[in-house]
PDB file of N, CA, C and O in Angstrom:
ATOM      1  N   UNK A   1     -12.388  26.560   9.416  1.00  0.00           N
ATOM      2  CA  UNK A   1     -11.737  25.847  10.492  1.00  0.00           C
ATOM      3  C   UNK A   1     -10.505  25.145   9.922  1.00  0.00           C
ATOM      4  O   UNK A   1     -10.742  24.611   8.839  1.00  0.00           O
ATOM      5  N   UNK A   2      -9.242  25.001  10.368  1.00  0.00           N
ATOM      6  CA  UNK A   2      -7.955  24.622  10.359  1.00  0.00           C
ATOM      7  C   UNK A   2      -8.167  23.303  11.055  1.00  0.00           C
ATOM      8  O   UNK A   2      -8.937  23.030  11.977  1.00  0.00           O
ATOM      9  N   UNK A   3      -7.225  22.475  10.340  1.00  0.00           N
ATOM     10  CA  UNK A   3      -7.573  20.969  10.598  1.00  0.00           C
ATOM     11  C   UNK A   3      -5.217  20.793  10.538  1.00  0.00           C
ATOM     12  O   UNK A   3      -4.545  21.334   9.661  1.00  0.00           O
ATOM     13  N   UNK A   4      -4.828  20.238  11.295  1.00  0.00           N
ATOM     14  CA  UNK A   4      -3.967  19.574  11.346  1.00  0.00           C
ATOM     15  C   UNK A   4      -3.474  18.090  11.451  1.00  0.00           C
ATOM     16  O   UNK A   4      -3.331  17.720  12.617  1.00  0.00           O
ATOM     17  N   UNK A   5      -3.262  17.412  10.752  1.00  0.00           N
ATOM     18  CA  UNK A   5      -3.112  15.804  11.102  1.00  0.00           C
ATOM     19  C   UNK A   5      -1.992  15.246  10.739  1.00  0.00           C
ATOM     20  O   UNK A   5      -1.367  15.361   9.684  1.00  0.00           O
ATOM     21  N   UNK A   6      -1.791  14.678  11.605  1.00  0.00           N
ATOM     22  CA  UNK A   6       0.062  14.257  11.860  1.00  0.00           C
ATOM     23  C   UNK A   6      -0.495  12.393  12.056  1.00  0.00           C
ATOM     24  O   UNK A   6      -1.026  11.758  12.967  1.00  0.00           O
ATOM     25  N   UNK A   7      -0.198  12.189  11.190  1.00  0.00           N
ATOM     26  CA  UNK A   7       0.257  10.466  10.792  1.00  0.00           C
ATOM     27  C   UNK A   7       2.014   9.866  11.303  1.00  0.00           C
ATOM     28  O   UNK A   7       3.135  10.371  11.356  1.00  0.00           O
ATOM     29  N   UNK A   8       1.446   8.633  11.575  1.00  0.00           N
ATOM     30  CA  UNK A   8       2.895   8.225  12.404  1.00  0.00           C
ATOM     31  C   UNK A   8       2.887   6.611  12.101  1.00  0.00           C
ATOM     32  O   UNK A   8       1.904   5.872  12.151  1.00  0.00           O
ATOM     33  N   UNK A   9       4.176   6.275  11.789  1.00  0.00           N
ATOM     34  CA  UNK A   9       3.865   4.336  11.485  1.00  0.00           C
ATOM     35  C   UNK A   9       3.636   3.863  13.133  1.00  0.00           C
ATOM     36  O   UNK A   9       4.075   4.518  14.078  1.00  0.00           O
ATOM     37  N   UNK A  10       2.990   2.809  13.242  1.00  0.00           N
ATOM     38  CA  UNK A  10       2.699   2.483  14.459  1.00  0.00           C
ATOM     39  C   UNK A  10       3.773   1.574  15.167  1.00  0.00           C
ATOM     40  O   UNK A  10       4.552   0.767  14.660  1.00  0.00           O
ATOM     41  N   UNK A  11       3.606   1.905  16.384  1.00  0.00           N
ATOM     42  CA  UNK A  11       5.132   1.154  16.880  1.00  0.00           C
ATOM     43  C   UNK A  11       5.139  -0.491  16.482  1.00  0.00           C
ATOM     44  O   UNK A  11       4.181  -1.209  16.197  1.00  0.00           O
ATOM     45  N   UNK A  12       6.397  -0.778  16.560  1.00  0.00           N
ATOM     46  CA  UNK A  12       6.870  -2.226  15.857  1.00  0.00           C
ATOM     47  C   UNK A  12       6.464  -2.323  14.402  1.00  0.00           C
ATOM     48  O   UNK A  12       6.306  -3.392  13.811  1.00  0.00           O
ATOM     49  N   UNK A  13       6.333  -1.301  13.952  1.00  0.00           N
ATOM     50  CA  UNK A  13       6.488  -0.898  12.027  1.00  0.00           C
ATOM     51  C   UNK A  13       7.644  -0.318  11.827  1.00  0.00           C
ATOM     52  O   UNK A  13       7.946   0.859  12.025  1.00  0.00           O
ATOM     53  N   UNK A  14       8.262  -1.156  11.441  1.00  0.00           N
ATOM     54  CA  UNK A  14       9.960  -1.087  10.888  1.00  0.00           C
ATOM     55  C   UNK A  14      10.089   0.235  10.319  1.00  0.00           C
ATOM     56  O   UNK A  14       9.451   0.200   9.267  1.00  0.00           O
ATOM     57  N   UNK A  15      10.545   1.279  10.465  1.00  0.00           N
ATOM     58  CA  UNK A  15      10.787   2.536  10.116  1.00  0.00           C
ATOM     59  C   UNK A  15      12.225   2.970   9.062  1.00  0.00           C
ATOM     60  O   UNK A  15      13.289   3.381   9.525  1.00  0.00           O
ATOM     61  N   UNK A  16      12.064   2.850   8.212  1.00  0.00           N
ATOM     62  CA  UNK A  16      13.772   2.775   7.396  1.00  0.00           C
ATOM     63  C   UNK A  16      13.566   3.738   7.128  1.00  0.00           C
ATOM     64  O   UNK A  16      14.425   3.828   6.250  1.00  0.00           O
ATOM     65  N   UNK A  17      12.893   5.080   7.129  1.00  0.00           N
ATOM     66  CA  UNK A  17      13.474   6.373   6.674  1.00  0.00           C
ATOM     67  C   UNK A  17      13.673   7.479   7.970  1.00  0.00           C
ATOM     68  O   UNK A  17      14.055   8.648   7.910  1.00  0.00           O
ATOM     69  N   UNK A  18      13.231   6.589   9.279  1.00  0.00           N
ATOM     70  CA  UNK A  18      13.659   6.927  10.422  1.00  0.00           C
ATOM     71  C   UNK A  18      14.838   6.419  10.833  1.00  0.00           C
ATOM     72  O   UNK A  18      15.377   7.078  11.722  1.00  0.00           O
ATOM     73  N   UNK A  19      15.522   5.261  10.396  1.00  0.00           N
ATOM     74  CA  UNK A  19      16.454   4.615  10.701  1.00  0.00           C
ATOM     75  C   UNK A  19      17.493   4.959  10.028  1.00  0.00           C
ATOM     76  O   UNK A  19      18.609   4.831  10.530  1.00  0.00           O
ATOM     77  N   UNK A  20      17.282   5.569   8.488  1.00  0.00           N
ATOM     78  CA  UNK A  20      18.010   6.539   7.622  1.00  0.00           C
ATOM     79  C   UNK A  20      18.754   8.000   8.735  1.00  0.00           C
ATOM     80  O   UNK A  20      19.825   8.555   8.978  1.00  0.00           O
ATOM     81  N   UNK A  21      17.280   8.042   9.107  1.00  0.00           N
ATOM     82  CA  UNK A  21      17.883  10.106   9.702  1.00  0.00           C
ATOM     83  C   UNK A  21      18.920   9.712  11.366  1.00  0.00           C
ATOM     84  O   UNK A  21      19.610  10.550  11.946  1.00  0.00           O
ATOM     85  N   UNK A  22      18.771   8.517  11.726  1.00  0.00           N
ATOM     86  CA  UNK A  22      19.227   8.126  12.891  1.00  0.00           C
ATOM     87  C   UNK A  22      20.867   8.031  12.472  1.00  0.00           C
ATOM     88  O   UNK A  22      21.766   8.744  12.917  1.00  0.00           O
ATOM     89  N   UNK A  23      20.953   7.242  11.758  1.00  0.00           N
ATOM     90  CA  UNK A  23      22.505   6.870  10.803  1.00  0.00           C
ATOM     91  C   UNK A  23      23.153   7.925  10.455  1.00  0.00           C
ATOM     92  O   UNK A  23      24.330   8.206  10.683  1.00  0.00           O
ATOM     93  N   UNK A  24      22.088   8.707   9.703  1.00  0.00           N
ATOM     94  CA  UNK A  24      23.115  10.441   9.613  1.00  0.00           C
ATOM     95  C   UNK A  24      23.096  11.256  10.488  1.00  0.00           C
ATOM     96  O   UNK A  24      23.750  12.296  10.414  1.00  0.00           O
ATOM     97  N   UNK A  25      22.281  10.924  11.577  1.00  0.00           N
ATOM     98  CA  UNK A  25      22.463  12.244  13.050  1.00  0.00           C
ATOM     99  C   UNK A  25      23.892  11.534  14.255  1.00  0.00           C
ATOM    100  O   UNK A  25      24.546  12.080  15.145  1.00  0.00           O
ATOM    101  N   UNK A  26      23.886  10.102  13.692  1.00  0.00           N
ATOM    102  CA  UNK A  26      24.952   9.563  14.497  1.00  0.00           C
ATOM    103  C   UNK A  26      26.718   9.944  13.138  1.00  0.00           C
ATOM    104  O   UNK A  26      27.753  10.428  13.596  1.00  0.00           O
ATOM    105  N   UNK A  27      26.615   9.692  12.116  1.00  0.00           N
ATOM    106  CA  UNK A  27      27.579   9.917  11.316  1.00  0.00           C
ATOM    107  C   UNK A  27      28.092  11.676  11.440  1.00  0.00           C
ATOM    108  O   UNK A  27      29.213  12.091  11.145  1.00  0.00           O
ATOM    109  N   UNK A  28      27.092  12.398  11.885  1.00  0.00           N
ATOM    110  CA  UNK A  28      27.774  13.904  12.486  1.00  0.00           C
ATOM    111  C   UNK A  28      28.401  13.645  13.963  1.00  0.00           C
ATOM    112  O   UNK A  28      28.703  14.600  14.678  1.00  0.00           O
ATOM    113  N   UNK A  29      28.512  12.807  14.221  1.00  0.00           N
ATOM    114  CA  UNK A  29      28.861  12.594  15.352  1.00  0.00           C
ATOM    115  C   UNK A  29      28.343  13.439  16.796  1.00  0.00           C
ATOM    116  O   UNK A  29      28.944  13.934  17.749  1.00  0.00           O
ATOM    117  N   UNK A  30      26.850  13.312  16.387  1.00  0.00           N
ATOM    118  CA  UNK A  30      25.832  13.521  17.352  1.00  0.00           C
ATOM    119  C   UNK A  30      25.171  12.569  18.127  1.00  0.00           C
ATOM    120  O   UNK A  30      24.429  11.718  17.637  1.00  0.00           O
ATOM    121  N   UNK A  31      25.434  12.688  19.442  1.00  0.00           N
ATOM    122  CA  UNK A  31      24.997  11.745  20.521  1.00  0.00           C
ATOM    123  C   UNK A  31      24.007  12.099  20.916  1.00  0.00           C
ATOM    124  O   UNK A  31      23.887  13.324  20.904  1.00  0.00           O
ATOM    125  N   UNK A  32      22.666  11.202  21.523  1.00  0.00           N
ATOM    126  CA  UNK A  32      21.633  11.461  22.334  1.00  0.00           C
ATOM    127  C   UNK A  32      20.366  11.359  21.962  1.00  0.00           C
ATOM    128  O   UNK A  32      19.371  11.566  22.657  1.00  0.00           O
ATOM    129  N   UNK A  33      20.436  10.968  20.614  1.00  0.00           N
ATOM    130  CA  UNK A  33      19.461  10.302  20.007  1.00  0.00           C
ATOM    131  C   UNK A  33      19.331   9.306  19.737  1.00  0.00           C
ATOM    132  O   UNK A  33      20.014   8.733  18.888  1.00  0.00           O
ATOM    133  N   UNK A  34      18.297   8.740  20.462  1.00  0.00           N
ATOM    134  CA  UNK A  34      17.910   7.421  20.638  1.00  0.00           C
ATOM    135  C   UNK A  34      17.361   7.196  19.448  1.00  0.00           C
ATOM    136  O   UNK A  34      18.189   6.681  18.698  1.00  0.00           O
ATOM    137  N   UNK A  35      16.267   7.367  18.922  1.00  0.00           N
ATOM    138  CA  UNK A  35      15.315   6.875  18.032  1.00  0.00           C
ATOM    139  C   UNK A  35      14.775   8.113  17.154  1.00  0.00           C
ATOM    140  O   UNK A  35      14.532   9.144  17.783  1.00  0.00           O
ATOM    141  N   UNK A  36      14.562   8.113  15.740  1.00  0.00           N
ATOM    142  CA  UNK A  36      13.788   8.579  14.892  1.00  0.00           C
ATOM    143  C   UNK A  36      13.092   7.953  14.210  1.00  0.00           C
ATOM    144  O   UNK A  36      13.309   6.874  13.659  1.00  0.00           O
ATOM    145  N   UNK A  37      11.769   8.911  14.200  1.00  0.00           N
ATOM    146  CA  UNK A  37      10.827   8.112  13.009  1.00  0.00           C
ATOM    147  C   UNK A  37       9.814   9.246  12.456  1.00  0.00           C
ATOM    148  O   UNK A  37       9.438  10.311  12.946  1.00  0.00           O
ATOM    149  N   UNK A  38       9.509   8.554  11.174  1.00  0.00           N
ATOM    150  CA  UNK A  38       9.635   9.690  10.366  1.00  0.00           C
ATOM    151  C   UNK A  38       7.876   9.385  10.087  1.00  0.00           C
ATOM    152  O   UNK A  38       7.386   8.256  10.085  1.00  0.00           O
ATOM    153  N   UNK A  39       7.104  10.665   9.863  1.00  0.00           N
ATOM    154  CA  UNK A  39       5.844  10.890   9.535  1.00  0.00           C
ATOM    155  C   UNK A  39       5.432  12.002   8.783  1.00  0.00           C
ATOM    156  O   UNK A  39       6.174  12.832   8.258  1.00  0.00           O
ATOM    157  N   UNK A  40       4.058  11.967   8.759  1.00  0.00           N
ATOM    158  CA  UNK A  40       3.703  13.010   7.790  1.00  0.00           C
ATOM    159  C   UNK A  40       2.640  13.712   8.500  1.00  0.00           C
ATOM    160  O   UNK A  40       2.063  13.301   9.507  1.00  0.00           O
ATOM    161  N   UNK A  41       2.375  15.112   7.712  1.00  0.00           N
ATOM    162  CA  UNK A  41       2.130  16.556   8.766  1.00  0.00           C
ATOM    163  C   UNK A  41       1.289  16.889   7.977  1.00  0.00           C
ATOM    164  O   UNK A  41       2.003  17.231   7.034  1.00  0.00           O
ATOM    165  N   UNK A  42      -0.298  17.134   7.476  1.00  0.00           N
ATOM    166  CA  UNK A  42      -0.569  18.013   6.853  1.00  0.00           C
ATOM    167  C   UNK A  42      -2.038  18.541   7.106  1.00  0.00           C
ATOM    168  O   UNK A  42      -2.910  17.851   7.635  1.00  0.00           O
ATOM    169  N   UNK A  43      -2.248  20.056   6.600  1.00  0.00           N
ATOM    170  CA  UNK A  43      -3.115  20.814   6.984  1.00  0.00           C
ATOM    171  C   UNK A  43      -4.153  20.671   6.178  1.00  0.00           C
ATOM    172  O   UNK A  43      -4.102  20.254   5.021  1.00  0.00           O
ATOM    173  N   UNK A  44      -5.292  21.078   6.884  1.00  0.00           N
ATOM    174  CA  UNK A  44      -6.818  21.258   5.615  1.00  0.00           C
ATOM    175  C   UNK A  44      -6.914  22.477   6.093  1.00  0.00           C
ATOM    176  O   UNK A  44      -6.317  22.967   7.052  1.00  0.00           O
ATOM    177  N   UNK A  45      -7.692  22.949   5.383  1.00  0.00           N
ATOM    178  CA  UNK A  45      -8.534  24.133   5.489  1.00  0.00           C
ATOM    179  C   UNK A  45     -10.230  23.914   5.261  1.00  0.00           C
ATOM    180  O   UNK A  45     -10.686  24.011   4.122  1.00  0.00           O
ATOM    181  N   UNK A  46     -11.126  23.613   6.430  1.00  0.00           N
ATOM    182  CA  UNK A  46     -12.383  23.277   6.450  1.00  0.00           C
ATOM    183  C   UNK A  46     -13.280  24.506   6.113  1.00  0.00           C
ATOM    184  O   UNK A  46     -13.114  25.675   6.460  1.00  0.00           O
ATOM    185  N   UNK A  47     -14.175  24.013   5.427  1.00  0.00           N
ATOM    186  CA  UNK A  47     -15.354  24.994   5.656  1.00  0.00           C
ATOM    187  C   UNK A  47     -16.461  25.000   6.169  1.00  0.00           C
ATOM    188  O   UNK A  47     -17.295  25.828   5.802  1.00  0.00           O
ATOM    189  N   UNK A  48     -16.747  24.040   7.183  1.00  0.00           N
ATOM    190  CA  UNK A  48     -17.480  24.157   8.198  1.00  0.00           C
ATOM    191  C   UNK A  48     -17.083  24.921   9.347  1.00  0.00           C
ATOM    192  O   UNK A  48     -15.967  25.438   9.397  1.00  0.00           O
ATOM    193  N   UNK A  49     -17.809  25.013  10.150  1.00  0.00           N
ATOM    194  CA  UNK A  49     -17.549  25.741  11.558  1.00  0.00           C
ATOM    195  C   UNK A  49     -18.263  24.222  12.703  1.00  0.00           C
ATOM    196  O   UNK A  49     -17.885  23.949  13.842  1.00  0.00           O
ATOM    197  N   UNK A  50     -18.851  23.828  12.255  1.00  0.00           N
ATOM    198  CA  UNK A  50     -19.085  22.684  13.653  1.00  0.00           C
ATOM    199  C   UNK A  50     -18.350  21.889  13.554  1.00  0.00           C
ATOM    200  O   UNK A  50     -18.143  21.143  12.596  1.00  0.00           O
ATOM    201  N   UNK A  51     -17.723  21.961  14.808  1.00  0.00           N
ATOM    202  CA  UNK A  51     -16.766  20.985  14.964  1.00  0.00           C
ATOM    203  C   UNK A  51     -17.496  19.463  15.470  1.00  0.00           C
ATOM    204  O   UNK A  51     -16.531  18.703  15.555  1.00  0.00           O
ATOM    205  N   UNK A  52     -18.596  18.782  15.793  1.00  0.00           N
ATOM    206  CA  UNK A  52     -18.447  17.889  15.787  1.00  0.00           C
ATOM    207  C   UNK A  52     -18.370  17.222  14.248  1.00  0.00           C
ATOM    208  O   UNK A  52     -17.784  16.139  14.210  1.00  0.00           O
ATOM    209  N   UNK A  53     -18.971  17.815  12.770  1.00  0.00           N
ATOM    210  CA  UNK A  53     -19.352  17.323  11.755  1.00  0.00           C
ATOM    211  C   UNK A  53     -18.112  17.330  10.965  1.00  0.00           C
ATOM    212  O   UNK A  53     -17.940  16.742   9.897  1.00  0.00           O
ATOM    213  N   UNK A  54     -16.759  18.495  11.987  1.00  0.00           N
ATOM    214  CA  UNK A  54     -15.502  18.454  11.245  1.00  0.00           C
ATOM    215  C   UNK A  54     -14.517  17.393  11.688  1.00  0.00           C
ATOM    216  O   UNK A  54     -13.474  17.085  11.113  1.00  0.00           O
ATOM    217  N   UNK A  55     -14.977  16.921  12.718  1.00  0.00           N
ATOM    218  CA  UNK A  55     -13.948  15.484  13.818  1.00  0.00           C
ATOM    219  C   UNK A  55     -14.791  14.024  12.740  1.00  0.00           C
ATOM    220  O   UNK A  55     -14.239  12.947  12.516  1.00  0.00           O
ATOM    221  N   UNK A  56     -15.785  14.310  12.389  1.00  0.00           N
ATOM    222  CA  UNK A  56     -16.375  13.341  11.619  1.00  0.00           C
ATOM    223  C   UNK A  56     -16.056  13.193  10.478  1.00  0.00           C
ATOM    224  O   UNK A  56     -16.215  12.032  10.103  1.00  0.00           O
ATOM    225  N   UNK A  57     -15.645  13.900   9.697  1.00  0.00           N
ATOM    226  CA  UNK A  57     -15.509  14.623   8.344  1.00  0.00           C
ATOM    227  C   UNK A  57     -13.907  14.004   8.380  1.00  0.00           C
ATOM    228  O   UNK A  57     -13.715  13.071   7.601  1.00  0.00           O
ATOM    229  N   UNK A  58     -12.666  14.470   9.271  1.00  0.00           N
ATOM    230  CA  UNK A  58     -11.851  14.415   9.380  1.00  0.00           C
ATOM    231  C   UNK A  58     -11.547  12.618   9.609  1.00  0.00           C
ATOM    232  O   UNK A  58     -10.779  11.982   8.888  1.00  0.00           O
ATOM    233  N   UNK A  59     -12.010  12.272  10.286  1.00  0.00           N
ATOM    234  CA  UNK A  59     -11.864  10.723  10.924  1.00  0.00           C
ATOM    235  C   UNK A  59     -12.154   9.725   9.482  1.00  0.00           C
ATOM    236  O   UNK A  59     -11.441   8.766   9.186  1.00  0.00           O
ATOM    237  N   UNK A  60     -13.573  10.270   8.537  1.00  0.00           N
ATOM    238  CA  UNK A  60     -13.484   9.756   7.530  1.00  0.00           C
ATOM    239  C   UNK A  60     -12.371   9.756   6.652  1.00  0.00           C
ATOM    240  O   UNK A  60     -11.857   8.756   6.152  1.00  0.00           O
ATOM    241  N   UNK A  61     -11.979  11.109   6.469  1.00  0.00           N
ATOM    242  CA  UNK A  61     -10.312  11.248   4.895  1.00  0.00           C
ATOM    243  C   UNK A  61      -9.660  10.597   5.696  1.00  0.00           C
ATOM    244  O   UNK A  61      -8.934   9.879   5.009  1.00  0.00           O
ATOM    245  N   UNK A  62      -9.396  10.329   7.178  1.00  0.00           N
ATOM    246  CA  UNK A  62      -7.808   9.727   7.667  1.00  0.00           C
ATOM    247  C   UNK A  62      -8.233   8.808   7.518  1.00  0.00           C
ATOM    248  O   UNK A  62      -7.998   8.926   6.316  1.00  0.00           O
ATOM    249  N   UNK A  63      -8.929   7.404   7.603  1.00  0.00           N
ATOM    250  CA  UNK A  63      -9.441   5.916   7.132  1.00  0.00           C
ATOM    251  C   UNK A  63      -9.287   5.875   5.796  1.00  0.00           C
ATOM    252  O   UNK A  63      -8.578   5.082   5.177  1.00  0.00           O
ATOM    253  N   UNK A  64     -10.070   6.883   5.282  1.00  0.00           N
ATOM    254  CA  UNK A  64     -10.222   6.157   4.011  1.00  0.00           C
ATOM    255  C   UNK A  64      -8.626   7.161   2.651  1.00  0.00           C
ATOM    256  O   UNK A  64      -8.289   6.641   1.588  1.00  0.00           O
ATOM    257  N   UNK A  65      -8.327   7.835   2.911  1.00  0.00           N
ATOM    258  CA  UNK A  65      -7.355   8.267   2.155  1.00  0.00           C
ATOM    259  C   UNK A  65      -5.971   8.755   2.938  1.00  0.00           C
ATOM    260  O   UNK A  65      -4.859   8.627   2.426  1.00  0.00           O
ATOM    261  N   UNK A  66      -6.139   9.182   3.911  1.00  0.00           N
ATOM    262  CA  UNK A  66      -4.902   9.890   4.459  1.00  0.00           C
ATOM    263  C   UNK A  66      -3.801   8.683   5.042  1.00  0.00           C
ATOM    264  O   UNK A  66      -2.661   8.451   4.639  1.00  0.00           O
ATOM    265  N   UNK A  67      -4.251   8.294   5.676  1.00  0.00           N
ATOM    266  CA  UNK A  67      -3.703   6.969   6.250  1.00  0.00           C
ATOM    267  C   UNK A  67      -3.602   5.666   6.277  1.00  0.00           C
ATOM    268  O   UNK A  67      -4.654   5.260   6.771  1.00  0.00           O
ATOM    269  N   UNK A  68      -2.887   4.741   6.006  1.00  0.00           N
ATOM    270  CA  UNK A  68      -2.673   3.374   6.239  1.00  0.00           C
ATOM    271  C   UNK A  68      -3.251   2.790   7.203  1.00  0.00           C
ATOM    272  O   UNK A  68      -2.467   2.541   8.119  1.00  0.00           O
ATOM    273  N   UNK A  69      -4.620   2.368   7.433  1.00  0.00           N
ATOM    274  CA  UNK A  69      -4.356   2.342   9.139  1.00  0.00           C
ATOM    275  C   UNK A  69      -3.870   1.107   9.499  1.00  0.00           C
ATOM    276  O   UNK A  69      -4.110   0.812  10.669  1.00  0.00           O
ATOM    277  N   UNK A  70      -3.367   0.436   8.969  1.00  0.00           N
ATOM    278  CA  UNK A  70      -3.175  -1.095   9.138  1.00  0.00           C
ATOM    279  C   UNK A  70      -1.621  -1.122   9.523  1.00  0.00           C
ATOM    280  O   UNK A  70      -1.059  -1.990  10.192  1.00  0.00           O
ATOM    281  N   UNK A  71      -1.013   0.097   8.912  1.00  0.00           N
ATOM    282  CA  UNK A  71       0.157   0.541   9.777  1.00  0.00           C
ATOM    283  C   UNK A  71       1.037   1.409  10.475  1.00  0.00           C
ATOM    284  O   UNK A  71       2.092   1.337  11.106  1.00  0.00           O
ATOM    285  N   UNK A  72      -0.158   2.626   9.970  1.00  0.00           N
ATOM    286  CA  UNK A  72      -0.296   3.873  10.204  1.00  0.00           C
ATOM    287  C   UNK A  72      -1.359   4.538  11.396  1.00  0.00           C
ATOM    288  O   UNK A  72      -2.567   4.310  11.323  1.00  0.00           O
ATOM    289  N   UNK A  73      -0.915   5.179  12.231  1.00  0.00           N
ATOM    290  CA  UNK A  73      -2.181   5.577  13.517  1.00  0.00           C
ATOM    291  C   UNK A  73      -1.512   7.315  13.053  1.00  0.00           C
ATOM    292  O   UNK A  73      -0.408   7.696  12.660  1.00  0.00           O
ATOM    293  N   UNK A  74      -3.166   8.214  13.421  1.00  0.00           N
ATOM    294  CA  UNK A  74      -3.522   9.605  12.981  1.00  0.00           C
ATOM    295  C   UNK A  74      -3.874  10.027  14.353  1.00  0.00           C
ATOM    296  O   UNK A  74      -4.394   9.309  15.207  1.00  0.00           O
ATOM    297  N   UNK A  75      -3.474  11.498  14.496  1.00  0.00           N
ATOM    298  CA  UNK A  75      -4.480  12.408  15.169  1.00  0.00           C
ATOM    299  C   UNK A  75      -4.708  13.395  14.265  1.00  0.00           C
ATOM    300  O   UNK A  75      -4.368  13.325  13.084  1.00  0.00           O
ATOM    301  N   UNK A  76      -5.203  14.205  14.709  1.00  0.00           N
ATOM    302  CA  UNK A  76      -5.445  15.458  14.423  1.00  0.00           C
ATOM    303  C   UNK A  76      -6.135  16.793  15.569  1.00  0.00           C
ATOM    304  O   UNK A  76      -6.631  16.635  16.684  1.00  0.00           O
ATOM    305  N   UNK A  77      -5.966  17.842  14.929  1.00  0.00           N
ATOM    306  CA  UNK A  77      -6.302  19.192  16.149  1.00  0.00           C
ATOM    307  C   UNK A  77      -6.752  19.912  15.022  1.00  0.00           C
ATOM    308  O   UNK A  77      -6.333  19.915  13.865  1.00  0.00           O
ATOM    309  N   UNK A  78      -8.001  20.734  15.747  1.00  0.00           N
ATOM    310  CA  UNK A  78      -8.865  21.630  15.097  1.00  0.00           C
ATOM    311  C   UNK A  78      -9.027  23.265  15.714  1.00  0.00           C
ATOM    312  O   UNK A  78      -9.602  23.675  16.722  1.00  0.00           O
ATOM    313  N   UNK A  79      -8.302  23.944  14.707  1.00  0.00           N
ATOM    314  CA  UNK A  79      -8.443  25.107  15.210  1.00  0.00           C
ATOM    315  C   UNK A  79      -9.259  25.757  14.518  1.00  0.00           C
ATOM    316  O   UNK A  79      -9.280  25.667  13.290  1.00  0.00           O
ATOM    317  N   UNK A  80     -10.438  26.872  15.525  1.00  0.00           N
ATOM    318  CA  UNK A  80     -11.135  27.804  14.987  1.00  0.00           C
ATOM    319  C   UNK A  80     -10.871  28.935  14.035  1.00  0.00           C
ATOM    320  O   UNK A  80     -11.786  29.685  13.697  1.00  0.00           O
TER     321      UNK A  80
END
């Protein structure tokens, strides 16, 4: 089972490497972007097949290693 989890700073967490890509999408002199913010994307590769023991499994690494949660909020999606 394929596990995807996309981490994001939580809103009103000062974002400076989103505020970085904002500065250089406006310095091309590109309009229409309001806001960037910048996160992280990454895949597992599970070896279970039940998915409730893999949403469990998963919820544990994002608390305890994947994520900040104190300023960081996770999802994730599970594909068969």
């Amino acid at each position: 089972m394929k596990a995807r989890v996309f981490i994001t700073l939580k809103r009103g967490i000062l974002d400076p490497q989103g505020q970085a890509v904002l500065h250089a999408i406006e310095a091309l002199g590109q309009t229409g972007v309001k806001e960037a913010r910048i996160g992280k994307f990454i895949e597992l590769e599970l070896t279970t097949t039940d998915r409730p023991a893999a949403e469990t499994q998963l919820k544990m690494l994002c608390e305890t290693l994947l994520a900040n949660t104190v300023i960081e909020e996770y999802r994730f999606e599970l594909q068969d």
